[in-house]
Structure formats: C-alpha cells, structure tokens
N, C-alpha and C positions, 0 to 999 in steps of 0.2 A: 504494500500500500504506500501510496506515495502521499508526504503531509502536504497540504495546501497550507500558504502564507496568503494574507491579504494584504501585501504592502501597497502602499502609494506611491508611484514614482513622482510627483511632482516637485517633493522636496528636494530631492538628487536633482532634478532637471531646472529647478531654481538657480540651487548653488553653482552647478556648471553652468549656467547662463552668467552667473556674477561672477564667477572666475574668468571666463573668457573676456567680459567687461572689464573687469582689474586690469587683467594681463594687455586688452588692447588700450587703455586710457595708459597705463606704463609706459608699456612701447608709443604711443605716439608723443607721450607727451614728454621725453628724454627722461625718464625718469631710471629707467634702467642702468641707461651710461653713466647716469651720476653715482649711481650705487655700485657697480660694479670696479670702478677704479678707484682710490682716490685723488682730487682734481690736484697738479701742480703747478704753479703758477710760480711766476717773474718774482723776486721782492728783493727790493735792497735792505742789507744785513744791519744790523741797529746797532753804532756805536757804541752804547748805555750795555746789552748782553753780552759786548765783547769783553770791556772792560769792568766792568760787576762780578760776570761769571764764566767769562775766562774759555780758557778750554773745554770747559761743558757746553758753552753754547757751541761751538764748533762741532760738540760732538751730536749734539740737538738737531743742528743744522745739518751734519751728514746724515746720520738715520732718516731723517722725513725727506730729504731730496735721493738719497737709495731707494724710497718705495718702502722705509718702515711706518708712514703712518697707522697706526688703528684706528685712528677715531677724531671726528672732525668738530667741534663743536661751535656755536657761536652763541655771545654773548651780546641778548637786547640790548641791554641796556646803555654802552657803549659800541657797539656795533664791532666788536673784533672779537675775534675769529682765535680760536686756541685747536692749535695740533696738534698729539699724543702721538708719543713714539718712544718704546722701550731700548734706551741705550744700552741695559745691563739688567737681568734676570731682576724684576722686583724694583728696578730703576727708573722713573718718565719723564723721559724731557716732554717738554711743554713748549712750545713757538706758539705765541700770541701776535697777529696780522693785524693791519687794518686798512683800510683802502681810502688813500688819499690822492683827492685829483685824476681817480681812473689809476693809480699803480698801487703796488702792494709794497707797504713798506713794514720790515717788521717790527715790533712794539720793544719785544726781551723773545728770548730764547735761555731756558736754565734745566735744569737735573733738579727732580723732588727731593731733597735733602734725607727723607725715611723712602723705606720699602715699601711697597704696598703693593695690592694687586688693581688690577683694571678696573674692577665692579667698585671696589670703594675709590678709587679715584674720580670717578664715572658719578657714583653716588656725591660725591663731595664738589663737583662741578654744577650736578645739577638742582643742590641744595644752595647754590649761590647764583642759581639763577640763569643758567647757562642750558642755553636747548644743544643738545645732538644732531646733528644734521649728517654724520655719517659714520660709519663703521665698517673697519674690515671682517 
C-alpha cells in the first residue's frame, strides 16, 4: 500500500519564485560584484599612521592592498570607511578612508594593540555605531 500525502505545492513555488526574484534584482542591480571581491581603491597614505604607528601601519597597508581585507565597514556618522585585515593570528589592522574631493585619502592605518577575534571586533564596531557593508 502506498501512503498518500496531501501536500501543497504553492508554498515551495512561492519561495522559488522569491528566490529567483533575489537572485535576479542581485544580479542586475551589481550587487553580487560588490560582495564577491573586496572593492580596492587609489588613497594617498596618511602622514599622522606613519608617524604614530610606524611600521604597523605599513604593515596595515600591505595586508588590505594583498587582498587580506575581511570586512569592510563604514561609519555614518562621519562618513569613513574602516578596513579589517588580520596582520598576525588574533592581530587587526584597521585602515580608516575617507573621501575627499572625489579621492580616497587615508585617515590612520594601526594594529589592535590586544588579541581578539573577528566577531568581537565586529561586535565592538558595531556597538559604536558602525554598519558592515562587506565581508569576506
């Protein structure tokens, strides 16, 4: 004997209707390529991180122009733009941007002074007010 089910398909054929809807307002609307890489851009190097923080910022500066960003964040309130990038197991430099006149100039570039991991860093960004706008 074979059991009979009374399912509904229209729930399923819903949600594949809203997914294919995501998926094509995604793709049309660049939303993919911006998630997919993260963006690198032009900026001239900030006197103020070189001389403060020395060879960290340089080391700041090499990780996120290598292609170590993880995580891209910007701050309303001020409108610039903070970069995360792990210099050293438990170590994140941070590059804070901000765009003047059409160019990116950067703010500081430095090394978290403690360990920590990504999610509490993440959390402590976002407790001060800081949206995410990307992640690897």
């Amino acid at each position: 004997m074979i059991a009979r089910t009374n399912s509904n398909p229209m729930p399923v054929l819903l949600l594949a209707c809203l997914a294919a809807l995501l998926c094509w307002y995604a793709a049309s609307s660049g939303v993919l390529s911006q998630i997919v890489t993260a963006p690198q851009v032009d900026y001239r190097p900030s006197v103020h991180a070189t001389v403060k923080h020395g060879i960290w910022a340089d080391r700041v500066r090499q990780c996120i122009d290598n292609g170590g960003t993880q995580q891209i964040w910007l701050r309303p309130d001020d409108n610039r733009w903070l970069r995360l990038c792990e210099v050293n197991p438990g170590y994140w430099g941070i590059q804070v941007l901000e765009k003047v006149n059409e160019k990116w100039e950067e703010v500081t570039a430095y090394v978290r002074q403690r360990p920590t991991s990504l999610a509490k860093l993440s959390q402590i960004l976002g407790n001060q007010g800081a949206k995410l706008v990307w992640f690897k």
